[in-house]
N, C-alpha and C positions, 0 to 999 in steps of 0.2 A: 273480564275483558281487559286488554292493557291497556296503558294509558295511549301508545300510538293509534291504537283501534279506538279507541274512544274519541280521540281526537279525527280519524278521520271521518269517521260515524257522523261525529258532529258537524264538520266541516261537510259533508254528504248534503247532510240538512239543510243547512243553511246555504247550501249554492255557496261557496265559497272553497278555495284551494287550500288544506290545511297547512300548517305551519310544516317544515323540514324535518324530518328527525333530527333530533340535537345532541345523540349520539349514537358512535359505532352500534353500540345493542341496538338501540332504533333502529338504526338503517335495518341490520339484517331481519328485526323481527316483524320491522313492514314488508319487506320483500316476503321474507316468510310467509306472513299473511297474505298478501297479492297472489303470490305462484300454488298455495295451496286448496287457495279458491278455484275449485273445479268452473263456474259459470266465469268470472275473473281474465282466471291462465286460458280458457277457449277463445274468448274475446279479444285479449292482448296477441296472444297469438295468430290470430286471424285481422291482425293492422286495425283493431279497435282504434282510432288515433286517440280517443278519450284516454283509454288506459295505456297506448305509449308515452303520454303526454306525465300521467300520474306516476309510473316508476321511473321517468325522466327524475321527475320530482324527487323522488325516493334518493332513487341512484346518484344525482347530480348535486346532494345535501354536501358542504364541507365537513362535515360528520363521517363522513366515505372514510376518509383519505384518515382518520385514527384520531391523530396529534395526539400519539403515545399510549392509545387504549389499546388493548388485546381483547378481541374476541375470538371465539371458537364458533364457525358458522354453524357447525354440529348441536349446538344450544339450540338454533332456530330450528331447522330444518336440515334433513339429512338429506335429500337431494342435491340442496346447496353444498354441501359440506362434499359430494362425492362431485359435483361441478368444479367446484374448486380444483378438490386432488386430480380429476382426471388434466386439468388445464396446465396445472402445477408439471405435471409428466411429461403433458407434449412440450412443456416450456421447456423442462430441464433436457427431455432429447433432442429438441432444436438445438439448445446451446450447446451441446456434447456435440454434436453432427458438425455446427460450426468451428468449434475450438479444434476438429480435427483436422477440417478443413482449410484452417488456416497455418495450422502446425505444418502441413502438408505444401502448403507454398515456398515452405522454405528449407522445410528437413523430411526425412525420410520417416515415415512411419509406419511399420509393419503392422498388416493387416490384423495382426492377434493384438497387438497394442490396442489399433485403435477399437477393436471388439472390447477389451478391457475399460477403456474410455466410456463409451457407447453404453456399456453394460452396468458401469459406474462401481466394477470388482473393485473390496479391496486389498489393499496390501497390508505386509506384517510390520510392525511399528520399527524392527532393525531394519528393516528396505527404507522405510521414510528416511531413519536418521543416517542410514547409508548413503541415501542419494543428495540429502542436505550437506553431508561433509564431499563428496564427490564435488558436488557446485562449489564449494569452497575451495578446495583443493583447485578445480579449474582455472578459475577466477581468480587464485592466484600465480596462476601460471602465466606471464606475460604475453610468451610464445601463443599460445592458445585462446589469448582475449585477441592478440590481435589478427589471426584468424576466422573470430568468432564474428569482431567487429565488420570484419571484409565480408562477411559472409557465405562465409567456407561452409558446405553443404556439409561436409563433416561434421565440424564443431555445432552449427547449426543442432542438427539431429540429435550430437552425443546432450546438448543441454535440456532439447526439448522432452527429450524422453525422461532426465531427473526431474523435469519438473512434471510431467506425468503421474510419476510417483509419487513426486512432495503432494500433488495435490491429490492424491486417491484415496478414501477414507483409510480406517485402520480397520482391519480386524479384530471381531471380540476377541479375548483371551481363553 
């Protein structure tokens, strides 16, 4: 038994609310323990307030938040570990959806682009460093900064789409 189960076992006992985890592995491998208990995860799930109250506990430790630790939630529990990733997905496709969206207020972005974006393809490493001397070259251009600045839907679009690129991963080799 680990040492967080032992401590809560304890605290069980004695009627009293055990101490926080006191660190990241804690947290996840009380959670772990919590979600993997079949009688537990039925009760929490069904507004037990007892046990929202205990993975309050759990979850709400400053232990959460790292201060500098790495854990892999895949250590504890692979449930959690595929919770994460699937969360990790819609995160990253909200923010693609949004960055399009907002590219889109002010420049033109064709619909294969933004599938590109959305799809998170990438580019070959002379496109990056293609599109990185492109911005430079721009940028040096007076004419065309002050264009940009006014917010000439041209200039707009020709920058947004380099930076598209700058930001797209690379291709293996």
């Amino acid at each position: 038994m680990s040492i967080p189960s032992q401590a809560a076992t304890a605290a069980e006992e004695l009627n009293v609310a055990p101490a926080p985890p006191a660190t990241v592995a804690d947290v996840w491998a009380e959670r772990a323990r919590l979600v993997t208990d079949p009688e537990w995860k039925a009760a929490f799930e069904k507004g037990d307030p007892a046990k929202r109250t205990e993975m309050n506990r759990v979850m709400s430790s400053g232990a959460r938040w790292g201060f500098g630790e790495t854990v892999n939630p895949a250590d504890f529990c692979p449930q959690i570990a595929e919770q994460v990733a699937a969360q990790r997905a819609d995160q990253v496709a909200v923010s693609r959806e949004q960055a399009i969206d907002d590219m889109r207020t002010r420049a033109a972005i064709p619909e294969d682009v933004a599938k590109m974006v959305r799809e998170g393809k990438p580019v070959a490493a002379h496109e990056k460093r293609w599109a990185a001397e492109e911005r430079d070259r721009l940028f040096a251009d007076g004419e065309w900064v002050k264009r940009w600045r006014a917010g000439d839907r041209a200039a707009q679009s020709e920058l947004a789409l380099l930076q598209i690129v700058r930001a797209a991963p690379v291709k293996a080799a």
